[in-house]
C-alpha positions as CSV (number, residue, x, y, z in Angstrom):
1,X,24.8,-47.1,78.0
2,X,23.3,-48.9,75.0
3,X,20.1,-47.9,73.8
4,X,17.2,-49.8,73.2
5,X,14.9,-48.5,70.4
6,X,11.2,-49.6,70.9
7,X,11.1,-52.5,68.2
8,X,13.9,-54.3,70.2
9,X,12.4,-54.0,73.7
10,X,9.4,-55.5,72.3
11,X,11.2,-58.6,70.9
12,X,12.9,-58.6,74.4
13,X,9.6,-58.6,76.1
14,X,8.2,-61.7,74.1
15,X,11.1,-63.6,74.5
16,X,10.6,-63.2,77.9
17,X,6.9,-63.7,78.0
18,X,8.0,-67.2,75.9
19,X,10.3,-67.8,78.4
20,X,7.7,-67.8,81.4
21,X,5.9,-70.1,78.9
22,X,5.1,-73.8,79.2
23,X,2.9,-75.3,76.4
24,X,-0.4,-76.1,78.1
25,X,-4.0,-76.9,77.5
26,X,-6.6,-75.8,80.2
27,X,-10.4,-77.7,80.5
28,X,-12.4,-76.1,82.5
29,X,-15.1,-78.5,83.8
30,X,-16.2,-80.5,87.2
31,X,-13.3,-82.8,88.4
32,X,-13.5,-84.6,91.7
33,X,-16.5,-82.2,92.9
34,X,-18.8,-79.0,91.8
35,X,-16.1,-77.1,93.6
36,X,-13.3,-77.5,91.7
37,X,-12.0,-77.1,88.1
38,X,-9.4,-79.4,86.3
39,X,-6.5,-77.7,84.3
40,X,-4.5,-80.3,82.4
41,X,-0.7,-78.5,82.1
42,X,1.5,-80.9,79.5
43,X,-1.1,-83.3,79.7
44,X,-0.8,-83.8,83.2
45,X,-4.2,-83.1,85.1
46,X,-4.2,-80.3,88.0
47,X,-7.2,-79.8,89.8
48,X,-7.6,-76.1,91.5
49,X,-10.1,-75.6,94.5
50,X,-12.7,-73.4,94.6
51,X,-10.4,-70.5,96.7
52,X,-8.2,-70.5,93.7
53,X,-11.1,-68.8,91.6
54,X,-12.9,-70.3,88.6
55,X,-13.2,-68.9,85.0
56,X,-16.1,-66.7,84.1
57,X,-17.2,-64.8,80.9
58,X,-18.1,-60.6,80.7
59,X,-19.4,-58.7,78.1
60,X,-18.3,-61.7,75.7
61,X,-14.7,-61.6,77.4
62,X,-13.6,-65.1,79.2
63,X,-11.6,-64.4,82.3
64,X,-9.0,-66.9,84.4
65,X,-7.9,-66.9,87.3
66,X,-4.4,-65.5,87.7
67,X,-2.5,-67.5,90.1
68,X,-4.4,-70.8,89.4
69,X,-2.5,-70.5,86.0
70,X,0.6,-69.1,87.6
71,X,0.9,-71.7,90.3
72,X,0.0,-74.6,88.0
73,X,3.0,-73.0,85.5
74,X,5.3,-72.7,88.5
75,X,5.1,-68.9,88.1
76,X,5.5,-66.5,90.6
77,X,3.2,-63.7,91.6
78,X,3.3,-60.9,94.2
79,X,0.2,-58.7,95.5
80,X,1.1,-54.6,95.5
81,X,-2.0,-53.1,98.1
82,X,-0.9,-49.9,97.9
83,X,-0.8,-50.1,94.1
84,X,-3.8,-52.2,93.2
85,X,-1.8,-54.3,91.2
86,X,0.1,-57.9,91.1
87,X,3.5,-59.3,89.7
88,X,3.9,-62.0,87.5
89,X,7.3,-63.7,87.1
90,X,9.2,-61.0,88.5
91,X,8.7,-58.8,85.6
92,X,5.2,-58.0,84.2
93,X,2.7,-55.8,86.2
94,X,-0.6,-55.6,86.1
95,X,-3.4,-53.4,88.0
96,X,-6.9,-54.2,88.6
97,X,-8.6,-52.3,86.2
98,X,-6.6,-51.0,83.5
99,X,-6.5,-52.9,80.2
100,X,-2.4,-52.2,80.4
101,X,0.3,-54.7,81.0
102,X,3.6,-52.8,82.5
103,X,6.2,-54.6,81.3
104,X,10.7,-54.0,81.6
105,X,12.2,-50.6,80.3
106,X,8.8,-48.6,81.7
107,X,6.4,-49.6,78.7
108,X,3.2,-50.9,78.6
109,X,1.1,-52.8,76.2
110,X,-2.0,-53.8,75.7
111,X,-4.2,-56.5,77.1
112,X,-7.4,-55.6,74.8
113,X,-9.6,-56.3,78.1
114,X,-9.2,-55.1,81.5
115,X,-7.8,-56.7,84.5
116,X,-10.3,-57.3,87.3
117,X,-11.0,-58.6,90.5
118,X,-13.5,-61.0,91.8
119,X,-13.8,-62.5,95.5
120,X,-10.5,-61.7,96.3
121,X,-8.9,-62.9,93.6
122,X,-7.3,-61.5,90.3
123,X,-8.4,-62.3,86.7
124,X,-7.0,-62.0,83.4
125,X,-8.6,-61.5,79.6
126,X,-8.1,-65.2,78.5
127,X,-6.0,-63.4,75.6
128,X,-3.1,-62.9,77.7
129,X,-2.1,-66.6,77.8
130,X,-3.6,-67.7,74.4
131,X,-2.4,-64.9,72.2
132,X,0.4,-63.0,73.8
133,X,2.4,-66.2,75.9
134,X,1.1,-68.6,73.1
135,X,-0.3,-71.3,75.1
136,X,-3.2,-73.5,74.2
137,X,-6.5,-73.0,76.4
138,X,-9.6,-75.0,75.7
139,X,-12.3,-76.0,77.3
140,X,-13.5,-79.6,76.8
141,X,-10.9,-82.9,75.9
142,X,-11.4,-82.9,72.8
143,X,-10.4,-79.3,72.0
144,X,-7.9,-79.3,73.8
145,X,-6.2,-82.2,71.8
146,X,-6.1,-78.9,68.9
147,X,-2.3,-78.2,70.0
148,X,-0.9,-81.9,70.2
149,X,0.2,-83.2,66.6
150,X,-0.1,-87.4,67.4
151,X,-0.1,-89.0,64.7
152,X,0.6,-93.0,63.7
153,X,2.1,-94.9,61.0
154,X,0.0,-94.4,58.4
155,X,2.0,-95.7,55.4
156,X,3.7,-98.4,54.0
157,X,7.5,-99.4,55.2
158,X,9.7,-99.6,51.9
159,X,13.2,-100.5,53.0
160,X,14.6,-97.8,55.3
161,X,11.5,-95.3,54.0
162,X,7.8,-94.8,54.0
163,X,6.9,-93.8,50.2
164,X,3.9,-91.6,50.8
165,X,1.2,-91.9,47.8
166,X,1.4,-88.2,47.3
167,X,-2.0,-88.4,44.7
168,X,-4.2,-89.1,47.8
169,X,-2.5,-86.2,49.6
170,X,-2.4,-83.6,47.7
171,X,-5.9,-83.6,47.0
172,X,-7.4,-82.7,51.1
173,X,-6.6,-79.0,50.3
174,X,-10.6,-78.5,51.0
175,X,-11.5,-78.9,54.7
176,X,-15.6,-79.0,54.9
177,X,-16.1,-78.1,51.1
178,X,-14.3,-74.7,51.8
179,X,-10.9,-74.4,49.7
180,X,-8.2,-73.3,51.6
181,X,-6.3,-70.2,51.0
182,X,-4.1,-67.9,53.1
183,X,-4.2,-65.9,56.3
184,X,-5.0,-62.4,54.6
185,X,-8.8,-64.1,53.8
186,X,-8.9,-65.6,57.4
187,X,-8.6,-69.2,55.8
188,X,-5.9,-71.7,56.0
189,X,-3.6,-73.3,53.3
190,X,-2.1,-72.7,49.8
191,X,-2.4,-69.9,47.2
192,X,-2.7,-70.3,43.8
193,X,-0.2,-67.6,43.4
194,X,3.1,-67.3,45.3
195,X,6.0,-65.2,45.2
196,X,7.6,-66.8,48.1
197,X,9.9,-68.9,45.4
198,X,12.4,-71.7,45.6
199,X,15.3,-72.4,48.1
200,X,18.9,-73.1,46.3
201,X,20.1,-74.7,49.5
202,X,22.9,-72.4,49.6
203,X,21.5,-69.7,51.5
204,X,21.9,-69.0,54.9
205,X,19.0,-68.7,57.5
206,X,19.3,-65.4,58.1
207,X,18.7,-65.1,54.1
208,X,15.7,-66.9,54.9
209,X,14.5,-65.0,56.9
210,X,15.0,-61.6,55.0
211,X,13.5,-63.3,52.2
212,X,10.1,-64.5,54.4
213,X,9.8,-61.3,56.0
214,X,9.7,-59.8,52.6
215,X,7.6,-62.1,51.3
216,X,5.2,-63.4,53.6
217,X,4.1,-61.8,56.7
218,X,5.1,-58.4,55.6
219,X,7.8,-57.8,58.4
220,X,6.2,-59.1,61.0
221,X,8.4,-62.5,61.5
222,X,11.4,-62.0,64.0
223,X,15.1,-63.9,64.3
224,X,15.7,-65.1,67.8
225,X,18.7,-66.8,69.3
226,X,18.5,-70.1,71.5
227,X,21.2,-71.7,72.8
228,X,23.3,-69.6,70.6
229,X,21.4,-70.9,67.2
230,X,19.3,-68.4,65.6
231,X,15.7,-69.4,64.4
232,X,13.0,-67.9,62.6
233,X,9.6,-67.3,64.6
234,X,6.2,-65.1,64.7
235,X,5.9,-63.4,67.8
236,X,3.1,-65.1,70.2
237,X,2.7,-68.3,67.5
238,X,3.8,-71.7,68.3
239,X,6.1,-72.2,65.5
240,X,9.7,-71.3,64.3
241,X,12.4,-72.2,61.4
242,X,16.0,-73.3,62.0
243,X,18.2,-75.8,60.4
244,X,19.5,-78.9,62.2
245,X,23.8,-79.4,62.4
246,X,23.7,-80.8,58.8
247,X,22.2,-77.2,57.2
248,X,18.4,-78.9,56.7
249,X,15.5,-76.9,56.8
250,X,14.0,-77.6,59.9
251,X,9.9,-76.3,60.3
252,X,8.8,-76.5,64.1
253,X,5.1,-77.2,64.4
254,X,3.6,-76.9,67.9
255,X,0.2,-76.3,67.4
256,X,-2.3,-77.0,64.4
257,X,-6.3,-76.7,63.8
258,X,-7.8,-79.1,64.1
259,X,-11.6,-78.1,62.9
260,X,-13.0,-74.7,60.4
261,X,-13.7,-72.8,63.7
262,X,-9.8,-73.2,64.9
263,X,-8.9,-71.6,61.8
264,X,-10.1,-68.3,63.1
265,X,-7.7,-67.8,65.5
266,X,-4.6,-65.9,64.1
267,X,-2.3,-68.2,65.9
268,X,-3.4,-71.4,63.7
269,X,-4.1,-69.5,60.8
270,X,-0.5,-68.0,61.0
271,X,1.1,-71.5,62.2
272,X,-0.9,-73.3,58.9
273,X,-0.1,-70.6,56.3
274,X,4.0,-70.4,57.3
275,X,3.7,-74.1,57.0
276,X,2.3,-74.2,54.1
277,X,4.6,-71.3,52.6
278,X,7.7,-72.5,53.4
279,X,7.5,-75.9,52.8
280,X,6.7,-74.6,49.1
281,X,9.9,-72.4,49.6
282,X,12.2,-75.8,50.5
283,X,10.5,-78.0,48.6
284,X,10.6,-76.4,44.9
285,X,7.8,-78.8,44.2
286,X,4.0,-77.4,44.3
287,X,2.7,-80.9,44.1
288,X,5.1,-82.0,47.3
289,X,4.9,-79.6,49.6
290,X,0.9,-79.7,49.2
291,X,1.5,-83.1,50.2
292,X,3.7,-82.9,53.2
293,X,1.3,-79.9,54.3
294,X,-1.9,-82.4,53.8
295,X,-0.3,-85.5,55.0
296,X,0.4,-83.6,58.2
297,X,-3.2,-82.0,58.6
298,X,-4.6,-85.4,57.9
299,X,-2.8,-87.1,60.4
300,X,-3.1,-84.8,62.8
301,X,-7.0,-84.9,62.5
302,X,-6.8,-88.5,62.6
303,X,-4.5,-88.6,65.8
304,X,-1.9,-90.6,64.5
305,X,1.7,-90.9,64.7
306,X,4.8,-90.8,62.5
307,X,7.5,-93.4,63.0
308,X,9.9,-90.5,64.4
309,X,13.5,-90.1,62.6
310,X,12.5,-92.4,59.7
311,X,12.6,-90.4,56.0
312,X,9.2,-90.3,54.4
313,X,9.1,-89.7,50.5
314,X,6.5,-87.1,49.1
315,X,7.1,-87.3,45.3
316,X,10.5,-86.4,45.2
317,X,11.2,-84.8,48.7
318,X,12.7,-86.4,51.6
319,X,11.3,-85.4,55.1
320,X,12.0,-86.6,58.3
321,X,9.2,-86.2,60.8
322,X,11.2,-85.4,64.8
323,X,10.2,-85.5,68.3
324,X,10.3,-81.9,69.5
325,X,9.6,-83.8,73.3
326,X,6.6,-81.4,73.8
327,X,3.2,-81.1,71.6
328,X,3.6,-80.8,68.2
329,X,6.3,-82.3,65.8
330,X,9.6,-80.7,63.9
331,X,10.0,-81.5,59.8
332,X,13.3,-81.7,58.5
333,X,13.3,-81.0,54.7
334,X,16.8,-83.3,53.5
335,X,18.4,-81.6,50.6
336,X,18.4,-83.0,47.1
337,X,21.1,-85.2,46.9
């Protein structure tokens, strides 16, 4: 029988937590009545009745209501009575009480907070779905609008391309008179020094991806397959690399802050800085990839869209911004001619 060693059955288990995963954003306010609470899942609104359970804060910790956000994601879950405990999608266990997750191959991970229950019905540390399935939870409208990139044409039609005036983009590096640096200071954007280097366009992505690891996130970005085509990710962040059927670069973007506090959670700050990295990697050009990077924060501040599969011009880079057809957007880098 193959063996497993515990690295691998971890990547397994995220892949599988991803793959229970719809990109979502939760408000939790009054709908219809005092005894309800809307959940907007892919922008579609869900309202769950008061049985279902309603979201609730302890000791600092905010809590949701399991199947609420199980039923809304089409999930399953199963009640244990002898065990205490409950089964979600088939494959992860948890027990009322324990700050444990049981999860395939007999390990268990952490949760950070324990699982309780309350009326009758079972609650999980909001962390579970934000930071270990990677989905978006907020609790007013405009919050929640932190993991949808919608952005507008904002520039000039030139022909067949939009010529971006990279001078006015380059300089929105600062966000609220703070400079932006990198995810090691808890901030979000470039550093003045970089050893990430340049791209030679004739390396493969699993090069890449050797090279990142090394460079960037110190080991801690993983190579999964989809489909059959590998891509680059970090585990429990909205965000991978790949490279379309002509060999582009290819930088998936589903989530992006949207305001300093957002910048605090290691999801964005991790989504922000890779962006920012790696478009410096593809790019070659300092000046450019500082542009693509704040063209893309400012637009998606501004709640604007692209014109989708049209090539925008950042000094002398060609992008293409794509339709991912869920929250966020996809840039293809086009390779120097």
């Amino acid at each position: 029988m193959k063996k497993f060693n515990k690295k691998a059955l971890l990547m397994l288990f995220f892949v599988l937590v991803l793959s229970l995963s719809h990109v979502f954003t939760v408000t939790c306010a009054d709908a219809d009545s005092e005894n309800s609470t809307k959940l907007y899942l892919d922008g579609k609104l869900i309202v769950i009745p008061e049985t279902l359970g309603k979201p609730f804060d302890s000791d600092g910790i905010t809590y949701v209501p399991l199947r609420a956000i199980a039923d809304a994601l089409g999930i399953s879950v199963k009640w244990i009575q002898e065990e205490q405990a409950i089964i979600y999608g088939d494959e992860i266990k948890f027990r009322i009480g324990s700050d444990m997750m049981e999860v395939p191959y007999g390990m268990a991970l952490p949760l950070y907070a324990k699982v309780l229950a309350k009326d009758g019905r079972v609650y999980l540390p909001i962390t579970f779905f934000t930071e270990i399935t990677g989905h978006e939870i907020a609790w007013d409208e405009e919050s929640a609008g932190i993991n949808k990139i919608k952005l507008e044409d904002v520039v000039r039609l030139e022909g067949s391309m939009y010529i971006v005036d990279t001078s006015r983009f380059v300089a929105p590096i600062y966000n609220d008179g703070y400079q932006m640096i990198d995810v090691y200071d808890g901030l979000v954007g470039f550093n003045e020094i970089s050893n990430v280097g340049v791209w030679t366009s004739n390396t493969a992505l699993q090069e890449d991806i050797e090279h990142f690891n090394n460079t960037i996130l110190k080991n801690t970005l993983t190579n999964f397959s989809e489909n059959g085509d590998y891509y680059l990710t970090a585990i429990g962040t909205p965000f991978k690399v790949f490279r379309d059927e002509n060999n582009n670069p290819v930088l998936g973007i589903y989530h992006w802050g949207l305001n300093r506090s957002s910048y605090k959670n290691l999801k964005t700050m991790t989504t922000m800085n890779l962006t920012a990295e790696l478009l410096r990697y593809y790019t070659g050009k300092d000046s450019d990839a500082k542009a693509i990077w704040a063209f893309t924060d400012y637009c998606a501040k501004t709640k604007t869209n692209p014109v989708f599969n049209r090539i925008y011009l950042f000094g002398e880079t060609k992008i293409k911004y794509i339709d991912p057809g869920r929250y966020g957007v996809e840039i293809v880098i086009l390779k120097q001619e």
